[in-house]
N, CA and C atoms as a LAMMPS dump frame, in Angstrom:
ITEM: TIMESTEP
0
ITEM: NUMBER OF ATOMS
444
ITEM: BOX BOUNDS ff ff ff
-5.0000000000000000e+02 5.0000000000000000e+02
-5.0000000000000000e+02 5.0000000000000000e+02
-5.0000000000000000e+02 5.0000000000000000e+02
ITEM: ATOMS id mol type element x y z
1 1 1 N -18.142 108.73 163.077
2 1 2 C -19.115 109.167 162.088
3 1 3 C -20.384 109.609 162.796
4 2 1 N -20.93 110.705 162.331
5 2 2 C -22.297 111.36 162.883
6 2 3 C -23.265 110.224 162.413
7 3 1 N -24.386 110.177 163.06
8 3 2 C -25.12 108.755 163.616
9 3 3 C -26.447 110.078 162.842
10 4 1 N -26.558 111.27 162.806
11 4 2 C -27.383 111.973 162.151
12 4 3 C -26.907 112.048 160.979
13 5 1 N -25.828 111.96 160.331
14 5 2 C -25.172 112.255 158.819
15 5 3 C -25.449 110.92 158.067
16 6 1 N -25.153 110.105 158.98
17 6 2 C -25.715 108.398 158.19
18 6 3 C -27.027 108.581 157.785
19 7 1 N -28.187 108.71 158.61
20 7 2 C -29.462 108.772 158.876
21 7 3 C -29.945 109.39 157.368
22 8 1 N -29.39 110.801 157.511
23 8 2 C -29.542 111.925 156.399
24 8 3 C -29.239 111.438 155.11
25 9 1 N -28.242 110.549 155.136
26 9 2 C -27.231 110.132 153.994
27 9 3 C -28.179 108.72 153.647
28 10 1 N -28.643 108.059 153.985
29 10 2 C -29.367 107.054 154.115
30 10 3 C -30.998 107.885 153.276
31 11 1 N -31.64 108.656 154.274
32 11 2 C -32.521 109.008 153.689
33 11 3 C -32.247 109.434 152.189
34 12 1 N -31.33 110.433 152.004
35 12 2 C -31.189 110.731 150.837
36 12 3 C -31.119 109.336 149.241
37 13 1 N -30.387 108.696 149.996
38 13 2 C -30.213 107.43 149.308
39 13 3 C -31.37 106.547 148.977
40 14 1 N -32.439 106.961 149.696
41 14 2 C -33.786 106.345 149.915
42 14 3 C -34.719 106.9 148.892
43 15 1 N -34.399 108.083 149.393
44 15 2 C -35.329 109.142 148.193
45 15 3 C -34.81 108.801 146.793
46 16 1 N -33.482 109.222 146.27
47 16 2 C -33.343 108.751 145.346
48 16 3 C -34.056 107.6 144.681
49 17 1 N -33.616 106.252 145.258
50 17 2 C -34.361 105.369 144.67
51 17 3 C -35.809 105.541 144.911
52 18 1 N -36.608 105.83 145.335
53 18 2 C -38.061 106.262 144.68
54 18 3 C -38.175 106.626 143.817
55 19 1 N -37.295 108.087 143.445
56 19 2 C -37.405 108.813 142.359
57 19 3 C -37.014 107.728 140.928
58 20 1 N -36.087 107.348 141.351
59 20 2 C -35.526 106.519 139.995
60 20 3 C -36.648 105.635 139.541
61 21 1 N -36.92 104.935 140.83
62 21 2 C -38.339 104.034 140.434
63 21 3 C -39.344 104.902 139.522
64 22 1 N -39.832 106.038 140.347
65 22 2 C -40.818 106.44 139.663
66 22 3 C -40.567 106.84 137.799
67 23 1 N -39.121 107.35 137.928
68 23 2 C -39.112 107.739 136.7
69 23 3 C -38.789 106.561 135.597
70 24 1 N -38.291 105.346 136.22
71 24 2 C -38.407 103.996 135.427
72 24 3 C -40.191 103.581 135.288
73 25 1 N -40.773 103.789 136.001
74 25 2 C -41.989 103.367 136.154
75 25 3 C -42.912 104.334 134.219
76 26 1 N -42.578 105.327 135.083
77 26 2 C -42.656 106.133 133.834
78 26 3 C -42.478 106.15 132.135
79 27 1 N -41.145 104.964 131.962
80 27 2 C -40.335 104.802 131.244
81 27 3 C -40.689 103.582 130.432
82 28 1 N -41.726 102.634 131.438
83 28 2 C -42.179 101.239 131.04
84 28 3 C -43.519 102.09 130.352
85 29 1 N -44.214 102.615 131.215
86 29 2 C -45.498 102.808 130.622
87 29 3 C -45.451 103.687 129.293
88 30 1 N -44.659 104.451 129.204
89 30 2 C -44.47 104.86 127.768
90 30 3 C -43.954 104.23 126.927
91 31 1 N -43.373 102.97 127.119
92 31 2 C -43.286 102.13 126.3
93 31 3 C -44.425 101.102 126.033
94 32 1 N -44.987 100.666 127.019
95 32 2 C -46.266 99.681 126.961
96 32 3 C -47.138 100.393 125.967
97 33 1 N -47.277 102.062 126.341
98 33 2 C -48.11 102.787 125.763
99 33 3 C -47.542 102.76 123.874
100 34 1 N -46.527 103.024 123.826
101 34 2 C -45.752 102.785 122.652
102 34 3 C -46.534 101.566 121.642
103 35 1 N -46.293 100.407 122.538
104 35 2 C -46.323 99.6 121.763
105 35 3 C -47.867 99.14 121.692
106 36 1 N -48.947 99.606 122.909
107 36 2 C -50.42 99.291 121.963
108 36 3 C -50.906 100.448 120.992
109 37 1 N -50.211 100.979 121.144
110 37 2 C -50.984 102.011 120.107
111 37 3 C -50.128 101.884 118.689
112 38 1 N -48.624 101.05 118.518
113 38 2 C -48.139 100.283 117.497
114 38 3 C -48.639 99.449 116.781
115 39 1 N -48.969 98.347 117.836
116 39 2 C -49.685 97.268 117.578
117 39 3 C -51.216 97.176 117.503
118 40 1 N -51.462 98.098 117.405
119 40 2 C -53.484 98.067 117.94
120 40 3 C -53.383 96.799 118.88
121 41 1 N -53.105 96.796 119.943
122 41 2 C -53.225 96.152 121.249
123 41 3 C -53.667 96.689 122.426
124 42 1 N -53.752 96.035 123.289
125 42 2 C -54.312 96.236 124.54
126 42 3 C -53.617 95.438 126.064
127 43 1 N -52.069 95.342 126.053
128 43 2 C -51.563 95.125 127.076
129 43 3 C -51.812 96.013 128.362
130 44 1 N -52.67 95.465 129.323
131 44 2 C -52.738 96.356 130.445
132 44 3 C -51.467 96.635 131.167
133 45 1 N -49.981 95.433 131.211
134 45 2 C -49.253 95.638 131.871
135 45 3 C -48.111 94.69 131.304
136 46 1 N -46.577 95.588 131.418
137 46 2 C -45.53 94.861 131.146
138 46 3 C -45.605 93.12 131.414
139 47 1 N -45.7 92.752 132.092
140 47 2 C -46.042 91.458 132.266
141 47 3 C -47.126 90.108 131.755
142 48 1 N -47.92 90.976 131.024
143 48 2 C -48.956 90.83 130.103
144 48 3 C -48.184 90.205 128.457
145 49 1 N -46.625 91.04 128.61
146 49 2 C -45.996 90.639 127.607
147 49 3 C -45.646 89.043 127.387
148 50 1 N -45.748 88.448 128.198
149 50 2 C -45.4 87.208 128.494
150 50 3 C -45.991 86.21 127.204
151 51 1 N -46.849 86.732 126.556
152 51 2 C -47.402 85.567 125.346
153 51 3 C -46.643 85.301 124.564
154 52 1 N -45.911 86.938 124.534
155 52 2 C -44.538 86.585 123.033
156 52 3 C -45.355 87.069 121.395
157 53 1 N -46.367 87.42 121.272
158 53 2 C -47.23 87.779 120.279
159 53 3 C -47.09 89.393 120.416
160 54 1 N -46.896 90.199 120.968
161 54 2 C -46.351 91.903 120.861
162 54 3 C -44.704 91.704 120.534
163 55 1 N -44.127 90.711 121.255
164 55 2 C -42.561 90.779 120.367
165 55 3 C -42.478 90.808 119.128
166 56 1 N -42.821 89.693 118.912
167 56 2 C -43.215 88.599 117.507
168 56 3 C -43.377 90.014 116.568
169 57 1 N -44.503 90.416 116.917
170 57 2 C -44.886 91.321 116.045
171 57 3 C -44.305 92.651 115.676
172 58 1 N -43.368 92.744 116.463
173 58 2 C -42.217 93.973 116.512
174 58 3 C -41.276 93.874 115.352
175 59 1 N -40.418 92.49 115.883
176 59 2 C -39.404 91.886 114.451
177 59 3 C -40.032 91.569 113.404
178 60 1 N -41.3 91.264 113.04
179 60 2 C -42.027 90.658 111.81
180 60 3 C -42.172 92.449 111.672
181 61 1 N -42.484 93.329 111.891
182 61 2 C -42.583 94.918 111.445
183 61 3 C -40.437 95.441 111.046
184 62 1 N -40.198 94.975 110.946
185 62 2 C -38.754 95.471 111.238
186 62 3 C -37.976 93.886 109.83
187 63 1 N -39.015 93.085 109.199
188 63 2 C -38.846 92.38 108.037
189 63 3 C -38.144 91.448 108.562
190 64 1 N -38.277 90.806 109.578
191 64 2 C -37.878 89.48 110.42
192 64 3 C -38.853 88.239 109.262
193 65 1 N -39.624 88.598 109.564
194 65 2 C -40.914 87.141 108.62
195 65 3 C -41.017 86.577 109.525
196 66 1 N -41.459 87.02 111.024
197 66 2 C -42.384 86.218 112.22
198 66 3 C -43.495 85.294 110.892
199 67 1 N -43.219 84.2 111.703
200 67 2 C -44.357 83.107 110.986
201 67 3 C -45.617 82.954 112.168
202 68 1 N -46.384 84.661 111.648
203 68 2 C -47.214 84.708 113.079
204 68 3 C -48.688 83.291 112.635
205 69 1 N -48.712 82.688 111.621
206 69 2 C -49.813 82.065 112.208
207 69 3 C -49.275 80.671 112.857
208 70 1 N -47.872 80.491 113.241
209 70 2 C -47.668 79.525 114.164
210 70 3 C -48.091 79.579 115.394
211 71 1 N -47.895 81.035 115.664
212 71 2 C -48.228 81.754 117.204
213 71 3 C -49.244 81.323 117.537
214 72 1 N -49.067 80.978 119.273
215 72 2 C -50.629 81.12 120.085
216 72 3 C -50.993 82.369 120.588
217 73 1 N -52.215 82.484 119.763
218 73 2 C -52.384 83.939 120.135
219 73 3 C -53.19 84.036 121.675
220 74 1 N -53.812 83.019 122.243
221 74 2 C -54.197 83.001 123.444
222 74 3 C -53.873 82.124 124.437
223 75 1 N -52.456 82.009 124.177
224 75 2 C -51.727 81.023 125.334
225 75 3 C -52.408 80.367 126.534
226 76 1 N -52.594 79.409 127.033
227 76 2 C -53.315 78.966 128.161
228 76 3 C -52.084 78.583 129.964
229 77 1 N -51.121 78.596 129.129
230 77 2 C -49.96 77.992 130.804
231 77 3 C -48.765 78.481 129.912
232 78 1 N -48.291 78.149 131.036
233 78 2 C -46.504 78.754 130.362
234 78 3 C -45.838 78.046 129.423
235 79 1 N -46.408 76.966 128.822
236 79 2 C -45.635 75.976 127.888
237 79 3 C -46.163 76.631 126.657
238 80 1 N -47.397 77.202 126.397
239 80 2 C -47.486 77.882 125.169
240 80 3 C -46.97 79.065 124.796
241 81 1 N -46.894 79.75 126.346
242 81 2 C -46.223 81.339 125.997
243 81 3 C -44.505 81.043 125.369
244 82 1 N -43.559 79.827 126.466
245 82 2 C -42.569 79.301 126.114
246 82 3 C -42.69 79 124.532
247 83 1 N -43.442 78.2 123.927
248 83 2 C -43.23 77.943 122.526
249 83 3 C -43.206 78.869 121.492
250 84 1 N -44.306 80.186 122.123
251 84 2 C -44.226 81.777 120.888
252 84 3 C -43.184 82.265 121.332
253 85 1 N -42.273 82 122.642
254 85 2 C -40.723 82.861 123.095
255 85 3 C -39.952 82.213 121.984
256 86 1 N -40.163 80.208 121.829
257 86 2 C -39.089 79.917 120.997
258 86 3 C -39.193 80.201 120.175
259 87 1 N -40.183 80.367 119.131
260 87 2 C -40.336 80.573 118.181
261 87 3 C -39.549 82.336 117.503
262 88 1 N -40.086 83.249 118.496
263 88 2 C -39.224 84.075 118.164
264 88 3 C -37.925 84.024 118.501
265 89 1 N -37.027 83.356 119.284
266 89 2 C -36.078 82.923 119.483
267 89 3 C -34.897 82.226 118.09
268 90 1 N -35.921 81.831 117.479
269 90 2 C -35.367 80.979 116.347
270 90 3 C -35.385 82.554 114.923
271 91 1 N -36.615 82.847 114.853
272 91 2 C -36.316 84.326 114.168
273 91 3 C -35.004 85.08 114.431
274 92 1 N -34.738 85.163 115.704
275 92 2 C -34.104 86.347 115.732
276 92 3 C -32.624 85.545 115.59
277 93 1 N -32.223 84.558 116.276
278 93 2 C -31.125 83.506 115.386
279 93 3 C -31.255 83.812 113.912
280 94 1 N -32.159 83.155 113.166
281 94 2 C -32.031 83.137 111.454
282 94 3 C -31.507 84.797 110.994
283 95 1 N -31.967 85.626 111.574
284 95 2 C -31.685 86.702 111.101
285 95 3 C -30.451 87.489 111.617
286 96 1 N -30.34 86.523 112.775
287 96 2 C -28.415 87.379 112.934
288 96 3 C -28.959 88.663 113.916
289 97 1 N -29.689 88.974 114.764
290 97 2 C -29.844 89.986 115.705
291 97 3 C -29.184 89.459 117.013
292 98 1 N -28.34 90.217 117.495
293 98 2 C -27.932 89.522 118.486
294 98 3 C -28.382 90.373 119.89
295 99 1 N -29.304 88.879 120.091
296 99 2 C -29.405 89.32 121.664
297 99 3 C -29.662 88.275 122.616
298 100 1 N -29.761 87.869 123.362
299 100 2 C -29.862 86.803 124.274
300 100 3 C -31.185 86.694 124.649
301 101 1 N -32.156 85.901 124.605
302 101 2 C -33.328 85.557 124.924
303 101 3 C -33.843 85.044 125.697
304 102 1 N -34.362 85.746 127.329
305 102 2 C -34.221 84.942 128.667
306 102 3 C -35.916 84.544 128.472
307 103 1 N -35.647 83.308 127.3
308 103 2 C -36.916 82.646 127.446
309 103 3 C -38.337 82.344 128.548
310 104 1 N -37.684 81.426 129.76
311 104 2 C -37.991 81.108 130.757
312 104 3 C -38.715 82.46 131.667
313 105 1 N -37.69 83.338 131.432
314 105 2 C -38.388 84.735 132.618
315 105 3 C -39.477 85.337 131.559
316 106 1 N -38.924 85.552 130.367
317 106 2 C -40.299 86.765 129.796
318 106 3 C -41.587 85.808 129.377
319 107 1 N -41.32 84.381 129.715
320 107 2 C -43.031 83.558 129.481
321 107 3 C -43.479 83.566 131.134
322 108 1 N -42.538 83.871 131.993
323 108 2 C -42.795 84.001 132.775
324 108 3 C -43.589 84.814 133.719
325 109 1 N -43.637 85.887 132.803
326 109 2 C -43.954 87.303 132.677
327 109 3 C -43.043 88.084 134.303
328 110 1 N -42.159 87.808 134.359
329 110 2 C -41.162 88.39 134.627
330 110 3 C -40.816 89.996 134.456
331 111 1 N -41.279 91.083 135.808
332 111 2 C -41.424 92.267 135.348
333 111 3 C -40.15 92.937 134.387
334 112 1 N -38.883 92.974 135.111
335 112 2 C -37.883 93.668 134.795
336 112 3 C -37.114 92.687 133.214
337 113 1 N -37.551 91.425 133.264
338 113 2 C -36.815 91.037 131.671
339 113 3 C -38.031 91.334 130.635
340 114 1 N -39.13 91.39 131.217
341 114 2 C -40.183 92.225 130.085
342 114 3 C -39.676 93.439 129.738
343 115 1 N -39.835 94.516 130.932
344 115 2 C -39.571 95.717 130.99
345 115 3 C -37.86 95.892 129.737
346 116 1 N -37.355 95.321 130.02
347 116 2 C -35.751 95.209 129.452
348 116 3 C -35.851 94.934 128.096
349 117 1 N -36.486 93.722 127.503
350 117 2 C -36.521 93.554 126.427
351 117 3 C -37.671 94.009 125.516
352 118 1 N -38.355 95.032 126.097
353 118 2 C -39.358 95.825 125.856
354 118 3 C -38.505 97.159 124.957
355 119 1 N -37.841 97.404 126.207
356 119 2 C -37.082 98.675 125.596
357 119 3 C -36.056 97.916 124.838
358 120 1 N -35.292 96.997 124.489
359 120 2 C -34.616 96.178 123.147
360 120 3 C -35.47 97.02 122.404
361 121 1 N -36.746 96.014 122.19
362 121 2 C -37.504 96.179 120.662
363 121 3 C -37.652 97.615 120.74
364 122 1 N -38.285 98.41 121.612
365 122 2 C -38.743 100.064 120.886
366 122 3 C -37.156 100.541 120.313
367 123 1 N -36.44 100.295 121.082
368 123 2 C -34.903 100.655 120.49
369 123 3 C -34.224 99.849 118.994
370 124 1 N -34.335 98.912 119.128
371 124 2 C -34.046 98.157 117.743
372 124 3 C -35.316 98.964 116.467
373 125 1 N -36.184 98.788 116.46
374 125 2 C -37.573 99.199 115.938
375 125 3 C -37.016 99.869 115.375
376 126 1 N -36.97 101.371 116.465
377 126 2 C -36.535 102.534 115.533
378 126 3 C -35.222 102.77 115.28
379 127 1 N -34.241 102.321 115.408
380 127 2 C -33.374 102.064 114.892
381 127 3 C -32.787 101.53 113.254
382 128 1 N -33.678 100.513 113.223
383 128 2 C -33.619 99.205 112.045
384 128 3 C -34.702 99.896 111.113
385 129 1 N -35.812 100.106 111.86
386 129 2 C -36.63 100.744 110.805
387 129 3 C -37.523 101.523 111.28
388 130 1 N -37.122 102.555 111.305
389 130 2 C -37.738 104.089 111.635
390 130 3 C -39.764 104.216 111.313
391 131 1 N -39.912 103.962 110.513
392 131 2 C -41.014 104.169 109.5
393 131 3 C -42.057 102.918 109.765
394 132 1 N -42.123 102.013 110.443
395 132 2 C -42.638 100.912 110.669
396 132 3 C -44.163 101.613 110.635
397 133 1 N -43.966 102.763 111.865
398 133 2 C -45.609 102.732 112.304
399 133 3 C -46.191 103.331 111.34
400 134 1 N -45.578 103.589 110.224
401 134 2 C -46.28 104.008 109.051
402 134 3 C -46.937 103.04 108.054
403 135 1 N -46.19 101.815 107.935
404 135 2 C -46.058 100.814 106.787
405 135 3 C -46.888 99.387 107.608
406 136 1 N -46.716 99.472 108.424
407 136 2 C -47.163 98.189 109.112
408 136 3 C -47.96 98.013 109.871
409 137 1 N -49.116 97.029 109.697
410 137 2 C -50.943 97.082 109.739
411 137 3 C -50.253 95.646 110.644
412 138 1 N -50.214 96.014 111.965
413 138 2 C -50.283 94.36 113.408
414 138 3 C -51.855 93.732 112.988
415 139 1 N -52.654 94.854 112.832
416 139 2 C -54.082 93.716 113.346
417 139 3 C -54.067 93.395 112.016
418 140 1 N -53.953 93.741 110.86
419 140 2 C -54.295 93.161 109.447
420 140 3 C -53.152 91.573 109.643
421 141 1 N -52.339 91.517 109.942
422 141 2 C -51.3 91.016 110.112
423 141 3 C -51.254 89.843 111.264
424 142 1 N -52.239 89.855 112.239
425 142 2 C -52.721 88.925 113.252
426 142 3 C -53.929 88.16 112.945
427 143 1 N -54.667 89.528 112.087
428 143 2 C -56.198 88.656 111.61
429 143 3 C -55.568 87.721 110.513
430 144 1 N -55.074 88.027 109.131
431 144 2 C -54.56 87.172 107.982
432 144 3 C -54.047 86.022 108.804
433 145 1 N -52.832 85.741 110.078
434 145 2 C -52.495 84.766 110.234
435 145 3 C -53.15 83.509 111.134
436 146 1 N -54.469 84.34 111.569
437 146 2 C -55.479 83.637 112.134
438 146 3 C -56.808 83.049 111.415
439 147 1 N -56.633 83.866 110.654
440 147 2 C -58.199 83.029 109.286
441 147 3 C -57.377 82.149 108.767
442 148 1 N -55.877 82.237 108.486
443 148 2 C -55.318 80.908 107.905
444 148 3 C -55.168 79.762 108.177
């Protein structure tokens, strides 16, 4: 085997994955972007998702009945972000959505199971219910469950 054809073949293989990166990279932020301008939020970064309060608020838009004033809306350590994961965890059980919930990593803020179950919800969303960003007020919907 040419010791220059590996090299070449290698580089090429190299490049690729940049590109893929970049265009996954691409792929998160239009979704992050997606979802604060859904939510009137302000996630600077996939990993930011980790509170579980932008999920929450996805399936409660899509007629889940998130019981958002259980939520911590300003989590302090990972045992609170863990409790708004279970909590939607138990939603999405009652309602029969099936998906597996890698609790532990997305309180973790865990880039790629954020990133993953990021694109779930924009995909379920519009799927289940097209019309959300029309019908459904997040901050009316975060403030009500916080004056309560």
């Amino acid at each position: 085997m040419n010791c220059s054809h590996t090299l070449h073949s290698f580089a090429s293989t190299a490049h690729m994955s940049v590109r893929a990166l970049k265009n996954r990279s691409q792929g998160r932020l239009a979704l992050l972007s997606w979802l604060n301008e859904f939510l009137d939020m302000d996630y600077a970064k996939v990993g930011d998702l980790s509170d579980g309060v932008g999920y929450c608020q996805v399936f409660d838009a899509c007629g889940a009945k998130v019981p958002l004033g259980k939520l911590n809306y300003s989590p302090r350590d990972k045992s609170d972000r863990v409790a708004n994961m279970k909590l939607l965890e138990r939603v999405l059980r009652h309602h029969n959505i099936a998906k597996d919930l890698p609790t532990d990593a997305l309180a973790s803020g865990k880039f790629q199971a954020n990133t993953e179950f990021l694109q779930f919800c924009f995909d379920y969303l519009h799927k289940t219910y097209p019309n959300a960003n029309k019908t459904y007020n997040a901050y009316e919907k975060r403030r009500d469950a916080i004056v309560k």
